[in-house]
C-alpha positions in Angstrom: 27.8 -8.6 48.0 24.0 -9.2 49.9 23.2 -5.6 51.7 22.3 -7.6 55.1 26.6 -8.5 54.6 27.9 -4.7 55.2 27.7 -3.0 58.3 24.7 -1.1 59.9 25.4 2.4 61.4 23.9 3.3 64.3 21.8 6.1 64.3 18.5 7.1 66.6 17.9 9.0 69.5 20.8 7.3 71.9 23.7 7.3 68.9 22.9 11.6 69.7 22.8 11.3 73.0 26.4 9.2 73.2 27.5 11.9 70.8 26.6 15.0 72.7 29.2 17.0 74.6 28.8 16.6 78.4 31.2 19.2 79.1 28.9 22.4 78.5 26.2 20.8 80.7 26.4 21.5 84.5 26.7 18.9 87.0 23.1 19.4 88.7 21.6 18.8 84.8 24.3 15.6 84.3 22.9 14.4 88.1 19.4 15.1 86.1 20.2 13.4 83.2 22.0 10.1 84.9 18.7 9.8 87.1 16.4 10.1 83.8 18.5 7.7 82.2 18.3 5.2 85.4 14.3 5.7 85.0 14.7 4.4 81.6 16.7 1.7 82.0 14.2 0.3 84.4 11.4 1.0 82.2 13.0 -1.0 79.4 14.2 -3.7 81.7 11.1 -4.7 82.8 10.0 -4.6 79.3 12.3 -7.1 78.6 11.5 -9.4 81.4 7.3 -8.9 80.1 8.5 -9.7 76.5 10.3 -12.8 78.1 7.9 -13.9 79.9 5.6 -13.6 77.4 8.1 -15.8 75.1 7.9 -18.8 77.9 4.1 -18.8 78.2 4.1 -19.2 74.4 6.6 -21.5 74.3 5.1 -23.7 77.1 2.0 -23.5 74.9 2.9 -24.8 72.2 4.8 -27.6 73.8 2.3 -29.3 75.1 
């Protein structure tokens, strides 16, 4: 059996933060955290749509 065939765990950063218990943390610092997290999601979306965009300019350039 090849390594790449068993499954990965996920760990990092966001595996803890879906792990961490929301019920000790009062709802002005969950309002916090929800608008922190909206902040980031932007953030990386827009990385996505630079990375994307840079994809299509290469691609165009080596098409032609």
């Amino acid at each position: 059996m090849d390594l790449d065939d068993l499954p990965r765990k996920k760990t990092g950063p966001l595996t803890d933060l879906e792990k961490e218990d929301l019920s000790t943390i009062s709802a002005d610092e969950l309002q916090e955290r929800v608008e922190r997290l909206e902040a980031e999601i932007g953030r990386t979306k827009q990385e996505i749509t630079s990375k994307q965009a840079s994809r299509a300019a290469a691609d165009a350039f080596f098409k032609s």
